[in-house]
Every structure is written in structure tokens, then in C-alpha cells.
C-alpha positions as CSV (number, residue, x, y, z in Angstrom):
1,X,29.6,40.8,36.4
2,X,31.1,44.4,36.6
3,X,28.8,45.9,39.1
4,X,30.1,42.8,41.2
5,X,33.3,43.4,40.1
6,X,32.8,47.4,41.0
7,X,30.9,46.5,44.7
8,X,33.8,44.9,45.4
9,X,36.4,47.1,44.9
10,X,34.0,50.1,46.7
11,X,34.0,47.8,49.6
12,X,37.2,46.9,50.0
13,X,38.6,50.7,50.1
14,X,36.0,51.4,52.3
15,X,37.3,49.1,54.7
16,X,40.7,50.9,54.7
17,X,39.1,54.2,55.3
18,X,36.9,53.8,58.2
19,X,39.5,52.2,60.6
20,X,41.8,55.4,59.7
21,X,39.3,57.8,60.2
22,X,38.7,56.2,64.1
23,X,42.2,56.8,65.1
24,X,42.9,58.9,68.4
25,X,45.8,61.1,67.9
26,X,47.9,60.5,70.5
27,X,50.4,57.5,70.6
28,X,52.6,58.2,73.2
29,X,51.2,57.6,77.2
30,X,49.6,60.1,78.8
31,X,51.5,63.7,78.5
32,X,53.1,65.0,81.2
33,X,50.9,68.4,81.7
34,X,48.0,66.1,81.6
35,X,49.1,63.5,83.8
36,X,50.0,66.2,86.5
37,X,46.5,67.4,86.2
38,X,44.0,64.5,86.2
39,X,46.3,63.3,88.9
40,X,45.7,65.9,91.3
41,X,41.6,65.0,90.4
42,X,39.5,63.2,92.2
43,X,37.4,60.9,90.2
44,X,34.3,59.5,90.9
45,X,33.2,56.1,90.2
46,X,30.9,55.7,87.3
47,X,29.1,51.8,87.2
48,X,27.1,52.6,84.4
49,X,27.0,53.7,80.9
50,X,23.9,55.6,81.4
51,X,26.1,57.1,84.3
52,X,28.5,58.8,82.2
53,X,27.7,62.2,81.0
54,X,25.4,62.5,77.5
55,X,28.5,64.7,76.3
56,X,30.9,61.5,77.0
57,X,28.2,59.2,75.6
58,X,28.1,60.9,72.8
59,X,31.8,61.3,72.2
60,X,31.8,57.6,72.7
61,X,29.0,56.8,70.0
62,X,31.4,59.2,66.9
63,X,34.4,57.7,68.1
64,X,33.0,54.5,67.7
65,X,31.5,55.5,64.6
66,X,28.2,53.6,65.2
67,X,24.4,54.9,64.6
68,X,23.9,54.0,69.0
69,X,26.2,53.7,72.0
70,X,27.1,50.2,70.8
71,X,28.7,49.5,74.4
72,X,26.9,46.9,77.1
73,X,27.0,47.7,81.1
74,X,29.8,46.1,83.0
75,X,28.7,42.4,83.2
76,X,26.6,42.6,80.5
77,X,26.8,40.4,77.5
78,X,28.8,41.7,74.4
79,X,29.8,40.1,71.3
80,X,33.1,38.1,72.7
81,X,35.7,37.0,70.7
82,X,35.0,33.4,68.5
83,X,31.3,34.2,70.1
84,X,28.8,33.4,67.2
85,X,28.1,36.8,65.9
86,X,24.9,38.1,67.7
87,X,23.7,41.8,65.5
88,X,21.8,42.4,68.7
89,X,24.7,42.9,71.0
90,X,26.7,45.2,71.6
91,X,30.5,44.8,70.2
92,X,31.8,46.7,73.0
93,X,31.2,46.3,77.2
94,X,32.5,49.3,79.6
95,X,34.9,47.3,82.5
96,X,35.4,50.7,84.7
97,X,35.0,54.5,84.6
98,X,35.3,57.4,86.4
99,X,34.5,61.2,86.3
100,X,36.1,64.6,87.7
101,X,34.6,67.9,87.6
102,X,36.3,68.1,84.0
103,X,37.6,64.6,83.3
104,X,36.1,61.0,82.5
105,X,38.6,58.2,82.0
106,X,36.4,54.9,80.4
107,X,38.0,51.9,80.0
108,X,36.2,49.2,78.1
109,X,36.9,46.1,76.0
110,X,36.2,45.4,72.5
111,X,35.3,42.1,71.0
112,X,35.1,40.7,68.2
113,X,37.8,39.1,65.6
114,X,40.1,40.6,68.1
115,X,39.4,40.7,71.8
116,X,41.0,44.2,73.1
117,X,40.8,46.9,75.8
118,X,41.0,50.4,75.1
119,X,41.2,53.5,77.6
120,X,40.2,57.2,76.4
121,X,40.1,60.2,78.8
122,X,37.9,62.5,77.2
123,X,37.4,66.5,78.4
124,X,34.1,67.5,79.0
125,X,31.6,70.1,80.3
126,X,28.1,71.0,79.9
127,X,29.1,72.7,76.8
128,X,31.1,70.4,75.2
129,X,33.3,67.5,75.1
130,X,36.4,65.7,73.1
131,X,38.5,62.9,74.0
132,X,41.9,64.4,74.5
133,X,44.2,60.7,75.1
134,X,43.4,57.1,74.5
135,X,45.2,54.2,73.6
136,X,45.3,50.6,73.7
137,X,45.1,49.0,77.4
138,X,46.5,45.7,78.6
139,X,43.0,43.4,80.2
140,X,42.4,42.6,83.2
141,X,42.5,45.8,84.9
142,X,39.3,45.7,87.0
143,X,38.9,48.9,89.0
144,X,39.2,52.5,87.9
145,X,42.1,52.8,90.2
146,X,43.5,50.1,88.5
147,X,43.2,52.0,85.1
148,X,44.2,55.0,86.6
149,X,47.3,53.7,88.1
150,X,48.3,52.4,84.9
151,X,47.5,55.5,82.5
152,X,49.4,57.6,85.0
153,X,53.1,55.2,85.3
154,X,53.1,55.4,81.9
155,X,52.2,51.3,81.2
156,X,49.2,52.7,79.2
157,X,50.5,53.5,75.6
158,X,49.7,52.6,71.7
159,X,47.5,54.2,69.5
160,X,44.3,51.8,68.6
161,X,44.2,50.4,65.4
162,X,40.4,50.2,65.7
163,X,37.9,52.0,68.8
């Protein structure tokens, strides 16, 4: 009975840890200086996840805090919310993306017990790469201008509680 007893309580304050520990560490929309600058970017389309750079694709994979890139193509199937619980899909599906010469902004939904949309724009090169804004995005953006338009107005703000 106390090993159950001790399980329990491991588990539990594990589950407060993790979710912290995923946090981006902006919650404000985009700043200024970095608004000013992927604006005056031109960003490619991306319609892939295997079309984003392995230095994004990785980022992705420790933000998510997953053992593989648990995100589907856009399309794809993805656990949805009240969708019966499928371990072989991903929890995650990429809606849009777009890359500069320095820049990728992803925009994705999660699903889930919550169904939400998240944004990052992570900073990358060759040599290496970190996600420098993201926050929590309203659905139903469908294009990466879309996203775009909204990160830069400003509509695009709230830390995630989760990635």
C-alpha cells in the first residue's frame, strides 16, 4: 500500500513539473525590434514538416519534450480533441510555416483534452537554432500570411500553458 501510496505522489508532482519546464519565455506579442525585422523578411512557404530545417525540427522535438517530432503533416491525422486516444498519432499537426534566411515562424495545433493552436518563431542557422517568441494562437488561421499578419498587429499574444 505505500509504494502505491508513494507512485502516486511521484506522479502527481511530476505532472506539475513538466508543463513548467515547456514554457516559452515571452508573454507579451511579438517585440518591437523583432517585429521590425522579420517583417522586412521574406518568408518562404514551408508545406511540410520534413521541409523545415533539422535545426527547427529539432527545436520542435525539446520544446515538445517528446522522444520524436510528435507533429503530423498539414492534413494529416492527429489525435483531435474527444478523439479516442490513438498512441500512434501524433498529438500535434503543423497548419502553416514559413522560413527566411534566418527565421521560421510554425504555426500548428495541438490536440488533445484541449484543442489549441500555438505559433513559435524560432532563430536558426546551420549552426544552431532557438525559438526566440511563441505564444498561444487563435484557430483558423489557414495561410502563413494569415499567421504572419497576426503575429505582427499584435493579435498574437499569451504565453502557452502547455507546447
Amino acid at each position: 500500500m505505500r509504494w502505491t501510496q508513494l507512485l502516486f505522489a511521484i506522479c502527481v508532482n511530476l505532472l506539475w513539473v513538466v508543463p513548467a519546464g515547456s514554457q516559452a519565455s515571452s508573454a507579451e506579442a511579438l517585440p518591437a525590434p523583432l517585429r521590425a525585422h522579420v517583417q522586412s523578411e521574406k518568408f518562404g512557404i514551408v508545406t511540410s514538416v520534413r521541409g523545415l530545417p533539422l535545426g527547427v525540427r529539432d527545436a520542435l522535438q525539446m520544446l515538445f519534450g517528446s522522444g520524436t517530432l510528435d507533429i503530423a503533416d498539414p492534413g494529416a491525422e492527429f489525435q483531435m480533441k474527444g478523439a479516442v486516444r490513438n498512441a500512434r498519432l501524433p498529438l500535434r499537426r503543423l497548419v502553416a510555416a514559413g522560413c527566411s534566411t534566418d527565421h521560421c515562424l510554425v504555426y500548428y495545433e495541438r490536440g488533445g483534452t484541449d484543442h489549441t493552436w500555438h505559433v513559435g518563431l524560432f532563430h536558426w542557422t546551420p549552426a544552431a537554432t532557438r525559438l526566440e517568441w511563441g505564444a498561444t494562437a487563435p484557430g483558423g488561421l489557414a495561410t502563413i500570411n494569415d499567421v504572419m499578419n497576426a503575429v505582427l498587429s499584435g493579435k498574437i499574444k499569451g504565453q502557452p500553458r502547455f507546447w
